[in-house]
KEFILUM-347727 format. One line per field, with one value per residue: x, y, z of N, C-alpha, C, O in turn; residue number from 0; residue in one letter; chain. Coordinates in steps of 0.1 Angstrom, whole numbers, plus 5000, padded with zeros to 4 digits. Layout:
// residues N
nX <- (X,...) .
nY <- (Y,...) .
nZ <- (Z,...) .
caX <- (X,...) .
caY <- (Y,...) .
caZ <- (Z,...) .
cX <- (X,...) .
cY <- (Y,...) .
cZ <- (Z,...) .
oX <- (X,...) .
oY <- (Y,...) .
oZ <- (Z,...) .
k <- (NUM,...) .
r <- (A,...) .
c <- (A,...) .
***
This chain:
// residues 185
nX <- (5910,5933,5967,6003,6026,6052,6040,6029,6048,6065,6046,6039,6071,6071,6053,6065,6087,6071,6059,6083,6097,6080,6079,6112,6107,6094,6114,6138,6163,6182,6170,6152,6141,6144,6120,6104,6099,6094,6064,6052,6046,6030,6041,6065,6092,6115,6102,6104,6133,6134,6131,6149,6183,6195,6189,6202,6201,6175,6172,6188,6178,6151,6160,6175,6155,6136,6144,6163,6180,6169,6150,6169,6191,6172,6160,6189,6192,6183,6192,6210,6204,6195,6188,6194,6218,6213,6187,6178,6193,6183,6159,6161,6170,6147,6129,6143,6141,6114,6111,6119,6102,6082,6082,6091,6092,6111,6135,6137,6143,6169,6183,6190,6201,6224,6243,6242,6256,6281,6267,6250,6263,6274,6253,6245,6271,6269,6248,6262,6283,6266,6254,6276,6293,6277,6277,6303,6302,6290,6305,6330,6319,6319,6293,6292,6311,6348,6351,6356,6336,6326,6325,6310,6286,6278,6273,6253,6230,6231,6231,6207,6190,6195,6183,6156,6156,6160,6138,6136,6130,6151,6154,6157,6163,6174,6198,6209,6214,6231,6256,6261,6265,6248,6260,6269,6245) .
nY <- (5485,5488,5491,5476,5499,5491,5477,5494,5512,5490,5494,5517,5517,5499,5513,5533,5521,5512,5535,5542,5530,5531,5562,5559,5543,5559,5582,5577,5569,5586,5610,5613,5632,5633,5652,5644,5623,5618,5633,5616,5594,5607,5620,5636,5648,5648,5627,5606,5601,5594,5565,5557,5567,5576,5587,5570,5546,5542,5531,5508,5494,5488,5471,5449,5440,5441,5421,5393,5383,5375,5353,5337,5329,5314,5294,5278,5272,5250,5234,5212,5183,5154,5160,5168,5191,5206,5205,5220,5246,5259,5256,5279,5300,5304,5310,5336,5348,5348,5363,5390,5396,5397,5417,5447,5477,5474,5461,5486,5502,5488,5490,5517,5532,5544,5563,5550,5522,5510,5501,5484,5467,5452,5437,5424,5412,5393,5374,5363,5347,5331,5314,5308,5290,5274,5260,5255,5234,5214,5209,5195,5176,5163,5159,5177,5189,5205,5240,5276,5286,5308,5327,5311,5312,5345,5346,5330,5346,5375,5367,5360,5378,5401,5392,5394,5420,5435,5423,5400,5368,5340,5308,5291,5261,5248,5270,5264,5239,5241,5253,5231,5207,5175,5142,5116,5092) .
nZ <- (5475,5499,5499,5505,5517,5507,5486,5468,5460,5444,5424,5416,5405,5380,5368,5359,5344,5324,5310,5305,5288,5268,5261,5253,5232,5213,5210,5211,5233,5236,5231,5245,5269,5309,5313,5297,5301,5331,5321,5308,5330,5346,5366,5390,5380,5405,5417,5395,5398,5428,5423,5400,5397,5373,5339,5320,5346,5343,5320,5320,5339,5330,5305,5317,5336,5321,5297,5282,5297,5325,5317,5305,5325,5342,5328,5322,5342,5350,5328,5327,5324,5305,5282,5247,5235,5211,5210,5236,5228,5206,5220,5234,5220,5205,5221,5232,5204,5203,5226,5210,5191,5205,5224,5205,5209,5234,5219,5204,5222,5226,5208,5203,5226,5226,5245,5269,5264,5273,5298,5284,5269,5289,5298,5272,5276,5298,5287,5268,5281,5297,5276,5263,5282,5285,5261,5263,5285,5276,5253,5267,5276,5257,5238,5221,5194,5198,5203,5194,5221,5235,5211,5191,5208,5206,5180,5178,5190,5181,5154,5154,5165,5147,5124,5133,5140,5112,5102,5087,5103,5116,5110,5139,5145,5126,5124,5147,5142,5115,5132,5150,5139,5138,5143,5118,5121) .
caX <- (5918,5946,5977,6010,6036,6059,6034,6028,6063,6069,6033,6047,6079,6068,6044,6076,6093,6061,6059,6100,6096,6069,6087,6124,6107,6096,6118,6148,6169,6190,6161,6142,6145,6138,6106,6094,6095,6080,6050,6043,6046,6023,6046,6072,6109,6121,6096,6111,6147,6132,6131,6160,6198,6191,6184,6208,6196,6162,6173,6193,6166,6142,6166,6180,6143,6126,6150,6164,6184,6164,6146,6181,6193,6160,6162,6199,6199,6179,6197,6217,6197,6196,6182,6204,6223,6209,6173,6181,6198,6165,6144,6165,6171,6137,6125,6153,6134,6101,6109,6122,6093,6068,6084,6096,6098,6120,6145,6144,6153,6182,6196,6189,6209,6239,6253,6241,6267,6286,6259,6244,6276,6279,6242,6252,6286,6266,6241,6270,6288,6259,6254,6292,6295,6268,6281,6315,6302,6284,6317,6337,6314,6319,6281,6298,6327,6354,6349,6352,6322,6328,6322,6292,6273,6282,6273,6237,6226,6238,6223,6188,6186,6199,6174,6146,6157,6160,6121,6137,6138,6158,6147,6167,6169,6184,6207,6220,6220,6243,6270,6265,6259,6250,6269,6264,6243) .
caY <- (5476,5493,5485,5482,5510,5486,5472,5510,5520,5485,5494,5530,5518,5493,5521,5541,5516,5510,5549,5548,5520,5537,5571,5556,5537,5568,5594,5569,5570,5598,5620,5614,5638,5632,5656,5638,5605,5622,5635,5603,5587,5615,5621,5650,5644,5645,5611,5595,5605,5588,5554,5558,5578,5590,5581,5554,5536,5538,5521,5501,5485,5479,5459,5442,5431,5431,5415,5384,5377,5365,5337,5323,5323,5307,5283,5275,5268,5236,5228,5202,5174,5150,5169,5175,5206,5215,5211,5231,5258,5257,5265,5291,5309,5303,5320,5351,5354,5352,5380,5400,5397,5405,5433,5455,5484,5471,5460,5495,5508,5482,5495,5530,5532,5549,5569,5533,5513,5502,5493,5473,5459,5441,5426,5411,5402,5384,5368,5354,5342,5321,5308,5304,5284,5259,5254,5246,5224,5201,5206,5190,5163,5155,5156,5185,5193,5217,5247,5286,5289,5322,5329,5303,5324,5358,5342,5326,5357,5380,5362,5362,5396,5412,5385,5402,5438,5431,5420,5381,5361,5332,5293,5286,5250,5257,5281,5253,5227,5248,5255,5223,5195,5163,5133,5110,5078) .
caZ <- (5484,5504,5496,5515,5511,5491,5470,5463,5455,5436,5415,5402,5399,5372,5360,5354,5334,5311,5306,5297,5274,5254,5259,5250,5219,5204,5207,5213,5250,5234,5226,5254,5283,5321,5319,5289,5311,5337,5322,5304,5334,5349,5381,5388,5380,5414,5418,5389,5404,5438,5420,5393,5399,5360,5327,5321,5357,5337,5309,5327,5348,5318,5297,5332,5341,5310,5283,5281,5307,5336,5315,5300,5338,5343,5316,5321,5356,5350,5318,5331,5324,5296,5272,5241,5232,5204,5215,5246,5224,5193,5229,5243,5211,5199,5233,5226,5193,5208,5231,5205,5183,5212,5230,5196,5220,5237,5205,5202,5233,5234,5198,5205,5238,5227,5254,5275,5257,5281,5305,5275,5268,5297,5296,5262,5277,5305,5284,5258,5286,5303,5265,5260,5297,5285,5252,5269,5292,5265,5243,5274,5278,5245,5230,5205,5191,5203,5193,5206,5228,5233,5195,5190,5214,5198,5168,5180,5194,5167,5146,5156,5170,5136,5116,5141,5139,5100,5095,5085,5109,5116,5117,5153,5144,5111,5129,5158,5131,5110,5133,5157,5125,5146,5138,5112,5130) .
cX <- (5930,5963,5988,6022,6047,6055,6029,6038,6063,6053,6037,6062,6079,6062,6057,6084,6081,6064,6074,6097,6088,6078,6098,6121,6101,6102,6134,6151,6180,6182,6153,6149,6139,6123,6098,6088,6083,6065,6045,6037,6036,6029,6057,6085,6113,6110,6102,6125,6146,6140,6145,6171,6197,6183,6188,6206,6184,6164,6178,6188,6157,6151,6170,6168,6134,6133,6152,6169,6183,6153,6161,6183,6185,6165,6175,6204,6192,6181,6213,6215,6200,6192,6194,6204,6215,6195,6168,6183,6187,6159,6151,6165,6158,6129,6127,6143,6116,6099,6113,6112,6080,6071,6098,6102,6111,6134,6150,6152,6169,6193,6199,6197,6223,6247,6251,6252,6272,6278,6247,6255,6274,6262,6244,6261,6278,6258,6249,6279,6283,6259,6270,6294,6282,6272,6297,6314,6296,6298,6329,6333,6310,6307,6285,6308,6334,6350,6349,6338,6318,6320,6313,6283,6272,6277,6257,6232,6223,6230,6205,6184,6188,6188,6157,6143,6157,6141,6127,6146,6140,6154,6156,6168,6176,6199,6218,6227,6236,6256,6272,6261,6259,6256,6262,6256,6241) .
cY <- (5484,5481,5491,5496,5504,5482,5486,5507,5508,5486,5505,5525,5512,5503,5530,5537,5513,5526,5553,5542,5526,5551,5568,5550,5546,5578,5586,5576,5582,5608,5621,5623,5631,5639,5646,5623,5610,5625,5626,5595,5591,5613,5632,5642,5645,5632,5597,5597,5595,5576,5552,5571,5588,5583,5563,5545,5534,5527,5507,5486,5480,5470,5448,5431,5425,5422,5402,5375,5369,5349,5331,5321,5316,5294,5277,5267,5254,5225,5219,5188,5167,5152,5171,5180,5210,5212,5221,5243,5263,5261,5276,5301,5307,5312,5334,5358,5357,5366,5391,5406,5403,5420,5445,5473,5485,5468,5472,5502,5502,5489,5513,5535,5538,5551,5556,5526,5507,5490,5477,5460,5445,5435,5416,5400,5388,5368,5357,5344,5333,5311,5299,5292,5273,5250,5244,5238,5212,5198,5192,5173,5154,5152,5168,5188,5201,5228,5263,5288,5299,5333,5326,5309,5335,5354,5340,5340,5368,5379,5364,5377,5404,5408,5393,5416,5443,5428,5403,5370,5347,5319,5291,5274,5250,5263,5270,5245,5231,5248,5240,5212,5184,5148,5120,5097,5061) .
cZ <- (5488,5503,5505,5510,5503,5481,5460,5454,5445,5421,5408,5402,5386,5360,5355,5347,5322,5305,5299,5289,5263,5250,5251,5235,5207,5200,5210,5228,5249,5237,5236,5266,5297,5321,5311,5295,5320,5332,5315,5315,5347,5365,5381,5385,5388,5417,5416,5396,5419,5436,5409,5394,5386,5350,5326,5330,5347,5330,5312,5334,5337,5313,5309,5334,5334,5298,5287,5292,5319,5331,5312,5315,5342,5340,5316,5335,5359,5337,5322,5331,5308,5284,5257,5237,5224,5206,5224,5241,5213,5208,5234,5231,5203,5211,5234,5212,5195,5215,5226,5200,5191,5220,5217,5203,5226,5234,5205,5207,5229,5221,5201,5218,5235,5237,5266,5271,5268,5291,5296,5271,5275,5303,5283,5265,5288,5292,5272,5266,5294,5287,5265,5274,5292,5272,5257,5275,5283,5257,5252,5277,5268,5237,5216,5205,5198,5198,5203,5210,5229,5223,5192,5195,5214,5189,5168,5183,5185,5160,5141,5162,5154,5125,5121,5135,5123,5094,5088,5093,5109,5119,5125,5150,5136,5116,5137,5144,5123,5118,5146,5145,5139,5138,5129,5126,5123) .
oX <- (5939,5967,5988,6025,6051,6060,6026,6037,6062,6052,6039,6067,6087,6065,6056,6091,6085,6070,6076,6094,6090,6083,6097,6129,6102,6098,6142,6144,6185,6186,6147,6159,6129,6115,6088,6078,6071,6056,6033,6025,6033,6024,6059,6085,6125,6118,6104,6124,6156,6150,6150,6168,6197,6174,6183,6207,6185,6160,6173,6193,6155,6150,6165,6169,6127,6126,6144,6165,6190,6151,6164,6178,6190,6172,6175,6214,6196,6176,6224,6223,6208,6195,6205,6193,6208,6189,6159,6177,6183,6154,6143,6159,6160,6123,6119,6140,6109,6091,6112,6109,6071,6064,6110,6113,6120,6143,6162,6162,6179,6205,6209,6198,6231,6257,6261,6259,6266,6280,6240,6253,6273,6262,6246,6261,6281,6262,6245,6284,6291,6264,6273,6298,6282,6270,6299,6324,6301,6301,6335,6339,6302,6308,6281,6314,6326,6345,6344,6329,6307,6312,6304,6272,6263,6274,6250,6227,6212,6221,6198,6174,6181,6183,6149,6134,6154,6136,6118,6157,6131,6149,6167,6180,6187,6210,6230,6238,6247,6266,6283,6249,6268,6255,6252,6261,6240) .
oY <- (5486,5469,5502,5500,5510,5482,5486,5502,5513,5478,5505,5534,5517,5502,5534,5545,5513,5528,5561,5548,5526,5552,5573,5552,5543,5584,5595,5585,5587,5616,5631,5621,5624,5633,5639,5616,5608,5620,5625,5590,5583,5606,5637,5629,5644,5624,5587,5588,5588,5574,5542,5582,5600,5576,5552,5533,5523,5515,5496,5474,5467,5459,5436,5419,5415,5416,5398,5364,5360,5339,5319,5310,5308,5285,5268,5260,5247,5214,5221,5181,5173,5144,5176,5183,5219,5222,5228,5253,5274,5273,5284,5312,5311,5323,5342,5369,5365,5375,5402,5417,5410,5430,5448,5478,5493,5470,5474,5507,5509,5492,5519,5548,5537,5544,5553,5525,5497,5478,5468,5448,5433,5429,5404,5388,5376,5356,5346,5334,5326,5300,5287,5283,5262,5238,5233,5230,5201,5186,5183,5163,5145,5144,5166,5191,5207,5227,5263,5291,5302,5342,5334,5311,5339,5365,5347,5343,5370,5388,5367,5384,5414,5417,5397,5421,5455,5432,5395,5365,5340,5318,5291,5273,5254,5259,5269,5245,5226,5244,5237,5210,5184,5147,5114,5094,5051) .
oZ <- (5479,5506,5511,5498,5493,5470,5448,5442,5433,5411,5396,5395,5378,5348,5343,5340,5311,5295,5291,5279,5251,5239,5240,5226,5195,5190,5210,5233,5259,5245,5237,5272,5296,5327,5315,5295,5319,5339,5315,5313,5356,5373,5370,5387,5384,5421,5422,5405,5422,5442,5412,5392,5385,5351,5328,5326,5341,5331,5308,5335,5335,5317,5307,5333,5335,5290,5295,5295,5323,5338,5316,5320,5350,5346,5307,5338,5368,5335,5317,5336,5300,5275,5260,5232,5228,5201,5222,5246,5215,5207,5239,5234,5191,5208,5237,5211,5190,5214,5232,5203,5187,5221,5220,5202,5225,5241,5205,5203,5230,5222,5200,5216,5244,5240,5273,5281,5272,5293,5300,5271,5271,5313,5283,5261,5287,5291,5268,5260,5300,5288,5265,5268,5297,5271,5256,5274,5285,5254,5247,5280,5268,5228,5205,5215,5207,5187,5214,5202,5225,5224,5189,5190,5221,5185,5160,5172,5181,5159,5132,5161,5152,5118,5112,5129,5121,5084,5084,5093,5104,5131,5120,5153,5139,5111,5135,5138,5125,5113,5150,5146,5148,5125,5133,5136,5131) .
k <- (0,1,2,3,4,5,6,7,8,9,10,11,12,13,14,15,16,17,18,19,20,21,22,23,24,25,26,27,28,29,30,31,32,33,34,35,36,37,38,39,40,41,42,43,44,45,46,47,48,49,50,51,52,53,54,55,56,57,58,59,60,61,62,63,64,65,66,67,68,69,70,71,72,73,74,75,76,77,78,79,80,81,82,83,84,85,86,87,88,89,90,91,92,93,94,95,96,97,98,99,100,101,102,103,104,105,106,107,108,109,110,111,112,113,114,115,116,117,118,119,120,121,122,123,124,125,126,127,128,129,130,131,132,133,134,135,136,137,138,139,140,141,142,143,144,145,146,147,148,149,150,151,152,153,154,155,156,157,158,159,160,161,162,163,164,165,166,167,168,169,170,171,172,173,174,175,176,177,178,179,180,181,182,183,184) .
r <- (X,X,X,X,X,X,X,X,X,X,X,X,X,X,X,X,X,X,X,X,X,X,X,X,X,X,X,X,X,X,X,X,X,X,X,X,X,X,X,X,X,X,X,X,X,X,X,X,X,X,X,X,X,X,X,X,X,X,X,X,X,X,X,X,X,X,X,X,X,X,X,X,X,X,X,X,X,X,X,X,X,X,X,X,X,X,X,X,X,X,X,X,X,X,X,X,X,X,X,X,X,X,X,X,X,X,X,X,X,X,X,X,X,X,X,X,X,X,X,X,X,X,X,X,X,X,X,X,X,X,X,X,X,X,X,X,X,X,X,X,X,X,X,X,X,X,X,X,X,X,X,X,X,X,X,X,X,X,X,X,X,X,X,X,X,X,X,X,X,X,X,X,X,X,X,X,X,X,X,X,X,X,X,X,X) .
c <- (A,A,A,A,A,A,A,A,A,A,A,A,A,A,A,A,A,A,A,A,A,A,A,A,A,A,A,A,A,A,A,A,A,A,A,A,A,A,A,A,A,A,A,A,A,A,A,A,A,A,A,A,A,A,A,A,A,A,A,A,A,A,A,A,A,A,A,A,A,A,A,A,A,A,A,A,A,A,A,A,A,A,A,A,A,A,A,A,A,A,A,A,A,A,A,A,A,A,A,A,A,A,A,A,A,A,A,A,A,A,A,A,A,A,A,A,A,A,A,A,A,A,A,A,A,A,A,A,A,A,A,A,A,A,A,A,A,A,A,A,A,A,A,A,A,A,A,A,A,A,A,A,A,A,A,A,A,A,A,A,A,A,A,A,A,A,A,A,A,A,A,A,A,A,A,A,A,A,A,A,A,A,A,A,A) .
***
């Protein structure tokens, strides 16, 4: 079946992030060179260069598209509903831990990223600050205490990623319960 020229381009560019991901997860994002990508990814290094500016774009783009971020924005943009917090927060962070646990690869890339840091940074900072922005809006409307939001979602995250990357991980309800206790009834 012929395909059009973008479903092309967007079919190896995918193929070039599977090929980094495997690449990056065994020789880390440090260790890994551009040829090494390339010849995993069985295409020249001006190819990969086509589709990514360098390394760090690479990396960049996998954690971006494959990590967490686009389901919480998912998941958060219809969490406005009656639902309460800490059930919302038990599925979101029970989801976080799901995709840690299935894409291990990927865990690795994201610790192994050194000279990335910053660019990883500010996927964290995003993802604590959609967390942190829902905790505050529940805190305001009074279903939980005050409390830094900021910190709570630094803390959730944290949490379960280090419980993951550790080999013990974390009961997520357990985890809300603990720092949101619900009120005597």
């Amino acid at each position: 079946m012929a395909r059009t020229r973008r479903e092309q381009a967007e079919w190896r560019r995918e193929q070039l992030l599977d090929a980094a991901l495997r690449v990056f997860a065994d020789k880390g994002v440090d260790g890994a060179t551009v040829k090494d990508l390339a010849q995993a990814a069985e295409v020249t290094p001006g190819l990969l260069y086509r589709y990514f500016d360098s390394k760090e774009a690479l990396v960049q783009a996998l954690l971006t598209e494959r990590g967490f971020l686009p389901q919480l924005r998912e998941r958060l943009a219809g969490e406005h509903d009656a639902r309460p917090a800490a059930e919302v927060l038990a599925g979101l962070l029970g989801a976080f831990d799901r995709l840690l646990a299935d894409n291990a690869d990927l865990v690795t890339v994201f610790f192994s990223a050194g000279h990335a840091r910053a660019a990883l940074g500010e996927l964290a900072a995003e993802g604590q600050r959609l967390i942190g922005d829902f905790l505050a809006a529940r805190a305001a409307a009074g279903e939980l205490r005050p409390h830094d939001s900021a910190m709570a979602a630094r803390t959730l995250f944290a949490t379960v990623a280090i419980g993951r990357r550790t080999g013990s991980p974390v009961d997520v309800a357990q985890l809300v319960e603990l720092l949101f206790p619900q009120a005597e009834r």
